[in-house]
Every structure is written in C-alpha cells, then in structure tokens.
TORKETI-386153 format. One record per residue (C-alpha): residue number from 1; x, y, z. Coordinates in Angstrom, 3 decimals. Layout:
N
[mipa NUM, [X, Y, Z]]
...
% end
This chain:
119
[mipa 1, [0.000, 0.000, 0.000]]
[mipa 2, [1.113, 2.918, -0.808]]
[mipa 3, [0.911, 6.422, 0.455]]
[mipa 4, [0.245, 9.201, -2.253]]
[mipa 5, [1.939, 12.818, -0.853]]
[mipa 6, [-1.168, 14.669, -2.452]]
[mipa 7, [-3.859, 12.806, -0.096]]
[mipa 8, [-1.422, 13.582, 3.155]]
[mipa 9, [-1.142, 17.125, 1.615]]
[mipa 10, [-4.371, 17.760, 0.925]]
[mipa 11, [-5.740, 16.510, 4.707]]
[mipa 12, [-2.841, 19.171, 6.203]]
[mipa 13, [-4.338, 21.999, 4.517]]
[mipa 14, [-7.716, 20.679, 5.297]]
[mipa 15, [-6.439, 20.349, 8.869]]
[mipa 16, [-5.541, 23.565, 8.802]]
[mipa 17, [-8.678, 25.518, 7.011]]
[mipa 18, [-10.927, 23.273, 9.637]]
[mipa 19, [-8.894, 24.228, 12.637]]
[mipa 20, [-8.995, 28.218, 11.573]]
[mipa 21, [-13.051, 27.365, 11.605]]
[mipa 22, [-13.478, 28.523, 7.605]]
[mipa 23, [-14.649, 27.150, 4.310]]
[mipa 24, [-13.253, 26.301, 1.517]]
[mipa 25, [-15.352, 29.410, -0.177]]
[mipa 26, [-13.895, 31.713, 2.339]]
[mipa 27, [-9.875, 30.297, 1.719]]
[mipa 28, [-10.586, 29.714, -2.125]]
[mipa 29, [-11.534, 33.177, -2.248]]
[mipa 30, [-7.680, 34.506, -0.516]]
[mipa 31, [-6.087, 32.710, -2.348]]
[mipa 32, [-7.380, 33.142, -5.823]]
[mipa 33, [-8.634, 29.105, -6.682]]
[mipa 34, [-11.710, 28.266, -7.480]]
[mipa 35, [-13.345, 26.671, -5.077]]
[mipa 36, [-13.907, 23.059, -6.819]]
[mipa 37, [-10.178, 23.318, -7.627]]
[mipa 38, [-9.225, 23.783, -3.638]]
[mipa 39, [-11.644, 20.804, -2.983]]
[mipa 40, [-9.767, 18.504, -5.373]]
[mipa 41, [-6.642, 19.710, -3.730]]
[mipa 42, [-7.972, 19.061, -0.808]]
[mipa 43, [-9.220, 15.348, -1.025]]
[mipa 44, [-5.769, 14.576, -2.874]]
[mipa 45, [-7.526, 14.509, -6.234]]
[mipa 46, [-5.311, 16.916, -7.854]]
[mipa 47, [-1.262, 17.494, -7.508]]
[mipa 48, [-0.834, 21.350, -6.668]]
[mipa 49, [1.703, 23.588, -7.879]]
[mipa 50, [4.375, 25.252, -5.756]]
[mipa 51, [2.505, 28.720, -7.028]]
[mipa 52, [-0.841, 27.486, -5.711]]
[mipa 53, [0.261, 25.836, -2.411]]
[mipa 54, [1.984, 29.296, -1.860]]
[mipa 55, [-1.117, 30.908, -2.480]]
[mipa 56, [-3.134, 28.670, 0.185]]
[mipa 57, [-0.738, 29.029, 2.723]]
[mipa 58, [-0.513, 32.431, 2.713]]
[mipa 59, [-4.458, 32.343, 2.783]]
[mipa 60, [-4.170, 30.289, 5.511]]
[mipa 61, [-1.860, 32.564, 7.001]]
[mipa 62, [1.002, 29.686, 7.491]]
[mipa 63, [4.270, 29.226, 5.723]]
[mipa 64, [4.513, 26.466, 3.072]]
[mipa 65, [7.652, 25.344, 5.184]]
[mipa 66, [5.601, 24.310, 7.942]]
[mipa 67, [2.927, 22.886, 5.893]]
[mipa 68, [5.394, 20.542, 4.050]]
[mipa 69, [7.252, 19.710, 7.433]]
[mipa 70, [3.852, 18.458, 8.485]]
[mipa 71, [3.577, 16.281, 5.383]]
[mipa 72, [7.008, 14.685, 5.337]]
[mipa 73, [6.716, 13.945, 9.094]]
[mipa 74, [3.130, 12.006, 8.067]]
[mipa 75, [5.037, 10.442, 4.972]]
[mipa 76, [7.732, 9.014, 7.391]]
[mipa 77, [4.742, 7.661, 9.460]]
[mipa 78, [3.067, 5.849, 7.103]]
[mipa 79, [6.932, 4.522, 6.011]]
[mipa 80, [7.820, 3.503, 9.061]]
[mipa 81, [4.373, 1.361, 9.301]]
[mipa 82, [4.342, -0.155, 5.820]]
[mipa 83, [8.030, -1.016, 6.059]]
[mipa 84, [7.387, -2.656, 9.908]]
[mipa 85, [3.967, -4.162, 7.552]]
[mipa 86, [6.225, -6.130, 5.267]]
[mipa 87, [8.765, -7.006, 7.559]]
[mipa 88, [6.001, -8.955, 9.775]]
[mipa 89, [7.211, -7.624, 12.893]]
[mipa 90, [3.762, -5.602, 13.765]]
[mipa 91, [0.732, -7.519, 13.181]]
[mipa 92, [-1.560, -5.714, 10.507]]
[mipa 93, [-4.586, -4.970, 12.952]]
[mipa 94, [-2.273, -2.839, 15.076]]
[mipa 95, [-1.077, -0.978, 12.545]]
[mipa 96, [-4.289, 2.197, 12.045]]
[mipa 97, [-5.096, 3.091, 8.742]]
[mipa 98, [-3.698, 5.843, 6.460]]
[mipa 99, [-7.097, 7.972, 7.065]]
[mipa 100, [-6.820, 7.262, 10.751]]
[mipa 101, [-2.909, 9.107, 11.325]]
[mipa 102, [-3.755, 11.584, 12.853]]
[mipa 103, [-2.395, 15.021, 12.197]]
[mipa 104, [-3.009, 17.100, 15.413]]
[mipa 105, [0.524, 18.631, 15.529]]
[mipa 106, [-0.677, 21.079, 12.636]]
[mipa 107, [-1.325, 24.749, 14.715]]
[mipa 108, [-3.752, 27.038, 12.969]]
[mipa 109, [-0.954, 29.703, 13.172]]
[mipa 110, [2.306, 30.453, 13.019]]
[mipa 111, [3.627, 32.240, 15.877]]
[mipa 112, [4.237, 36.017, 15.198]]
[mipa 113, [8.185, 37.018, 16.042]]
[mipa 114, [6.380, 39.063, 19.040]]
[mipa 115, [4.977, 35.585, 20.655]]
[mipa 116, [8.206, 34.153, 20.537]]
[mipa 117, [10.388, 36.982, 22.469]]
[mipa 118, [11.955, 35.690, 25.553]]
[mipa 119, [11.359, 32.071, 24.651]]
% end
C-alpha cells in the first residue's frame, strides 16, 4: 500500500482551514482558486503547484515550510508502518489506517516574532 503525498497534503491543509473554523469558499476566495479546484486539492484529487500551495498558505496565514514539514513527518509515518507491515514484525490490525494518522501537531498559526520573544 502505498501512500500518495497529495492525499497527506491535501488533509494538512484541510487540517488547517478546519482548525482556523473557515470554508473552503472563504480560503478559495484569498487565495485566488476556485473553489472546486481547492476541494480537489484538498481530497488529494489533484497534484498542486508550488505557485498554488503558496497561495493557500498564505491564505491560511502559514508558511509552506511548515505545511510541508507536516507532510514529510506524516510520509515518514506511514513509512515507518508499511516497512514494519512487510517485515512482519507488527501484526496488521495494530497498525491504524492511512485515514486514521492523525495530524493534530498542525497549529492554525504560526507564531508572530512578538509571541516568541523571551522564549
């Protein structure tokens, strides 16, 4: 089985939109996609530019950075599992499935250089 980085993309920025409490009308709009496109994106239907990731981010008011961090940590994840899959040293009903990693690390903001003084 494997892991497509569009679907793990696309449930970050979903994540993230959810998290912030708006639509996909409301961050299609900032970012200058139609909204169908965005949903594609979204549900890892369609691969996104670097331009148009850039463009949601900065809707969603988070750098791309920290968006793709997020995905390659999931990506290692669902490595880690498969490869301990085929080995046979983790039986397969331990093991949750790709929809069910979860992704809570994702913030729904990046801290302003103000938050982080004296840290």
């Amino acid at each position: 089985m494997m892991v497509l980085l569009r679907h793990l993309l696309g449930d970050v920025l979903r994540q993230l939109r959810q998290r912030q409490g708006r639509t996909l009308r409301e961050v299609s709009a900032d970012a200058r996609v139609s909204l169908g496109y965005l949903s594609e994106v979204e549900r890892g239907q369609k691969e996104a530019s670097s331009e148009l990731l850039s463009s949601i981010c900065g809707a969603l008011g988070v750098p791309l950075s920290q968006v793709l961090r997020e995905v390659a940590d999931q990506l290692a994840l669902a490595e880690l599992q498969e490869a301990a899959l085929l080995d046979g040293s983790v039986p397969a009903d331990t093991v949750p499935a790709p929809d069910r990693i979860g992704i809570d690390s994702v913030p729904d903001r990046v801290p302003d250089v103000v938050d982080m003084v004296g840290v």
